[in-house]
C-alpha positions as a Markdown table, in Angstrom:
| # | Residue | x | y | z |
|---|---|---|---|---|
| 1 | Unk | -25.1 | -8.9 | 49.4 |
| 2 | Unk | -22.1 | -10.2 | 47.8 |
| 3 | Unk | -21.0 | -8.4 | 44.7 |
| 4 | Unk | -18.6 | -9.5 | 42.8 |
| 5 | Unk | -15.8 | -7.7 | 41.4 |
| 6 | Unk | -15.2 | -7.4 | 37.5 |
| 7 | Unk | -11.9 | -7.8 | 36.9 |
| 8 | Unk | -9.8 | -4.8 | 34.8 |
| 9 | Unk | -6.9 | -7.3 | 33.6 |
| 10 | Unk | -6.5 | -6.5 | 30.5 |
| 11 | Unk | -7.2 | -10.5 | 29.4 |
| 12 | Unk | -10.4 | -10.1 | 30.8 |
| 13 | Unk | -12.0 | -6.6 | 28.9 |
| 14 | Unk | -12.5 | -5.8 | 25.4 |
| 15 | Unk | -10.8 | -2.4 | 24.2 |
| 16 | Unk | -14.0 | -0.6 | 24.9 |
| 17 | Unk | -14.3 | -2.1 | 28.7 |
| 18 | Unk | -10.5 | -0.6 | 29.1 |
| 19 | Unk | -11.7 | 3.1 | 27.8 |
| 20 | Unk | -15.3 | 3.5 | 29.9 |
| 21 | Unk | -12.6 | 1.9 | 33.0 |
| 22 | Unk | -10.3 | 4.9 | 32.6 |
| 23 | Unk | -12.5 | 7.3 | 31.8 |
| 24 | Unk | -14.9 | 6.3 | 35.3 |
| 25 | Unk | -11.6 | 6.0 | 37.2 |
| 26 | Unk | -10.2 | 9.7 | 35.9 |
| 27 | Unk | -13.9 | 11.4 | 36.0 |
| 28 | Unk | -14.9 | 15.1 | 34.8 |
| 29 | Unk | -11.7 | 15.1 | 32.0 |
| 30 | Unk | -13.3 | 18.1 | 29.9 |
| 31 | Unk | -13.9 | 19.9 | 32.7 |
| 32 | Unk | -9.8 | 20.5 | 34.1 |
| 33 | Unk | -8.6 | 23.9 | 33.0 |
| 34 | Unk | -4.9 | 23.3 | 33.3 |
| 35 | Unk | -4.6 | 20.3 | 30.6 |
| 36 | Unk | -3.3 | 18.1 | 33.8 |
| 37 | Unk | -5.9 | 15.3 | 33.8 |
| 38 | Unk | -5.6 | 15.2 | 29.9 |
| 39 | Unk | -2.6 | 14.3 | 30.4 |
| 40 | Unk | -3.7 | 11.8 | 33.2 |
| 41 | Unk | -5.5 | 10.0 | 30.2 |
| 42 | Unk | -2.4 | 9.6 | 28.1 |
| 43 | Unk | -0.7 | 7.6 | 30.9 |
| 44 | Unk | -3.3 | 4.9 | 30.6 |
| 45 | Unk | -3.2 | 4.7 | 26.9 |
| 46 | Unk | -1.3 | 1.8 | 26.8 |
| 47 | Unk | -3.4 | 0.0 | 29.3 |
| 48 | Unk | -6.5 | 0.9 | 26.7 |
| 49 | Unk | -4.2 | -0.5 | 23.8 |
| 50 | Unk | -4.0 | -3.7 | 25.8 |
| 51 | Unk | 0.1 | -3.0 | 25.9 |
| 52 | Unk | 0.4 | -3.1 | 30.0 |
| 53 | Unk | -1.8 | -3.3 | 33.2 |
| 54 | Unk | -3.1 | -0.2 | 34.8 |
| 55 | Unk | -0.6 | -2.0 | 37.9 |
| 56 | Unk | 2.5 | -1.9 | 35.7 |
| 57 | Unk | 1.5 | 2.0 | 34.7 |
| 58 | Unk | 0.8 | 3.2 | 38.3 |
| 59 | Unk | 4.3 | 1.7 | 39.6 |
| 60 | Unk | 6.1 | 2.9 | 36.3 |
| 61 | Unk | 4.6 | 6.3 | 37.5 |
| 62 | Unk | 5.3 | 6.1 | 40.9 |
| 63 | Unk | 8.5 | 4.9 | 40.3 |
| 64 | Unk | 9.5 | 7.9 | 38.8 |
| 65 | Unk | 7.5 | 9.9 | 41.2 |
| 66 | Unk | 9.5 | 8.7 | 44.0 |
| 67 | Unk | 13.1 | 8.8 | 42.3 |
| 68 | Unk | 12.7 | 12.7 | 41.5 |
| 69 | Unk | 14.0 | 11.7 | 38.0 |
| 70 | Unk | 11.9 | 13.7 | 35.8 |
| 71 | Unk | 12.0 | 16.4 | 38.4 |
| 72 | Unk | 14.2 | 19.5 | 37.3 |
| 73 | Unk | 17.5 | 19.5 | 39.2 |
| 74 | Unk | 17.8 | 21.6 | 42.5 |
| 75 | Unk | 21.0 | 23.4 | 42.3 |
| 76 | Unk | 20.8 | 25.2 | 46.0 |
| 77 | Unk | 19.2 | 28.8 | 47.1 |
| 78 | Unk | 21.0 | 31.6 | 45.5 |
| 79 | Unk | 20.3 | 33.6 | 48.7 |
| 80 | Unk | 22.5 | 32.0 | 50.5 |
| 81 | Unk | 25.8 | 33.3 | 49.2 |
């Protein structure tokens, strides 16, 4: 029972491989109430586009995860004073 794995590089699918990839990966997308995993399907656009590797969006993301970045700025507890 050896299966072999399909690669998702984007030099190996066809535009139409790249969608049913993300939407199998992200699942149930109509069914989120908040709008977050619509937004979830944005991020890979560019990977569907052929314009990056789902590798390159997942560190972009991460990367900014990580960093706080995008976060809003924490200016201390006004409780304190």
């Amino acid at each position: 029972m050896g299966e072999t794995k399909m690669s998702i590089l984007i030099k190996d699918t066809t535009r139409e491989e790249r969608e049913r990839i993300v939407k199998e990966s992200l699942g149930n997308l109509d069914g989120a109430c908040d709008g977050c995993m619509a937004g979830l399907a944005e991020m890979y656009q560019d990977y569907i586009d052929g314009k990056k590797e789902i590798r390159e969006i997942n560190m972009e993301f991460n990367a900014r995860y990580v960093s706080g970045n995008d976060g809003p700025e924490r200016s201390g507890c006004s409780y304190a004073d």
